[in-house]
C-alpha atoms as one frame of an Amber mdcrd trajectory, in Angstrom:
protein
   0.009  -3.673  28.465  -1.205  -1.219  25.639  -1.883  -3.647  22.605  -1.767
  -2.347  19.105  -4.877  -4.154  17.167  -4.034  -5.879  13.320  -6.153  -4.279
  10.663  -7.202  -7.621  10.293 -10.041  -9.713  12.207  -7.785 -13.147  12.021
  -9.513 -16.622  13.334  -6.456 -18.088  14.627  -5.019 -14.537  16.105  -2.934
 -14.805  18.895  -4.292 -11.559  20.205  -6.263 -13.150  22.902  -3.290 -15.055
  24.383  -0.625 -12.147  24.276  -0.434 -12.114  28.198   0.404 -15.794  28.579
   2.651 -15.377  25.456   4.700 -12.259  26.151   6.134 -13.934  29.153   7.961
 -16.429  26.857   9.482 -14.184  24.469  12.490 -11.497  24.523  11.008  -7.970
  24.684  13.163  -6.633  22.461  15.881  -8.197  19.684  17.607  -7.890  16.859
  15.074 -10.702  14.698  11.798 -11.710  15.315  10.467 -14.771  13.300   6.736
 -15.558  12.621   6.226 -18.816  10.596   2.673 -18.549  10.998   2.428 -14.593
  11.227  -1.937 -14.438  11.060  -2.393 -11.035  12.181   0.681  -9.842  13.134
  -0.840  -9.252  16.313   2.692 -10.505  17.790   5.109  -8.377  15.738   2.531
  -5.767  15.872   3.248  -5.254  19.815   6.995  -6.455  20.162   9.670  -4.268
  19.990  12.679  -6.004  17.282  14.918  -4.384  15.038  13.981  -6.815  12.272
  10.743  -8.919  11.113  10.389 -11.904   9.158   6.814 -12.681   8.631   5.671
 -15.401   6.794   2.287 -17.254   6.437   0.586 -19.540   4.236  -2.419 -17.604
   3.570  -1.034 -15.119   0.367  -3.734 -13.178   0.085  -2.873 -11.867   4.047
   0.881 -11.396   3.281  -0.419  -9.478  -0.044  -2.507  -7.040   2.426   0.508
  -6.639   4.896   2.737  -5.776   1.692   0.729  -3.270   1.126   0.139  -1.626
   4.413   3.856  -1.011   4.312   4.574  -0.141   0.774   0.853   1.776  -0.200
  -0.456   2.600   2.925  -2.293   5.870   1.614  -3.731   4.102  -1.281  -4.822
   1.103   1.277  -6.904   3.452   3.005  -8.813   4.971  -0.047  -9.784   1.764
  -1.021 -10.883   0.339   2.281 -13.018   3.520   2.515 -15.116   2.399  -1.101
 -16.075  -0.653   0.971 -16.605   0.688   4.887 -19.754   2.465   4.354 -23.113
   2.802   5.327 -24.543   0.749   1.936 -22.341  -2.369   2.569 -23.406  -2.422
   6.930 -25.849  -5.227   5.982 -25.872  -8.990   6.163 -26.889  -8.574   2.508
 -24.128  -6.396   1.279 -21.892  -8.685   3.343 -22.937 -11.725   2.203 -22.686
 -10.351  -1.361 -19.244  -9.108  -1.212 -18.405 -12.610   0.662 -20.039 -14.377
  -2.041 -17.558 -12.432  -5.287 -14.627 -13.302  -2.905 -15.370 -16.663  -2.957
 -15.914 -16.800  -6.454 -12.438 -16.319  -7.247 -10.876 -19.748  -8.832  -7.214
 -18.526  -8.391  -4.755 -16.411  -6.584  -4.166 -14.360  -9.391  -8.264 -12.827
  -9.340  -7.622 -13.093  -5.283  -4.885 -11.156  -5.295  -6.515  -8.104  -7.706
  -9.371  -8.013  -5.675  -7.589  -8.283  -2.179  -9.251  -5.483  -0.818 -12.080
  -7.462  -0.356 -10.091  -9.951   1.659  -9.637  -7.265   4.200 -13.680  -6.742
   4.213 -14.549 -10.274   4.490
């Protein structure tokens, strides 16, 4: 089976058990439902008329909301922070670090490009 990859690198991703997994589930449907979406990994390589994702993790759903609603404007910004400057443990680290720093969902969620980064 072909898999289409999430944009994100997710640590509880059920990418790694799709074989095993896939042989439980309906092909195709009408609704698929993901309480605990992660990386979409699952709706990313199931064919359903309908999706409801969910997860607790807003700053995800925020990103996933915005692959399908900006995804033009998604890619310009992920391009200021793939580059050749920030492909250091330093840069990294850094850019981890201001993440981090956020106290709220509000700053999370204006810098959520860096979410995608980290």
């Amino acid at each position: 089976m072909n898999k289409m990859a999430s944009i994100t690198k997710y640590l509880a991703s059920r990418q790694l058990m799709f074989e095993s997994l896939f042989k439980h589930l309906p092909k195709s449907g009408d609704v698929l439902v993901e309480l605990f979406c992660g990386s979409c990994s699952v709706a990313l390589n199931i064919d359903y008329n309908h999706y409801i994702l969910n997860d607790a993790n807003l700053e995800l759903i925020v990103l996933f909301v915005r692959c399908i609603n900006n995804p033009d404007k998604l890619v310009e910004d992920l391009k200021t922070l793939f580059v050749e400057r920030h492909n250091t443990p330093g840069a990294y680290m850094s850019l981890r670090g201001q993440y981090n720093s956020l106290i709220n969902h509000h700053e999370v969620l204006c810098n959520k490009i860096n979410f995608c980064y980290i």
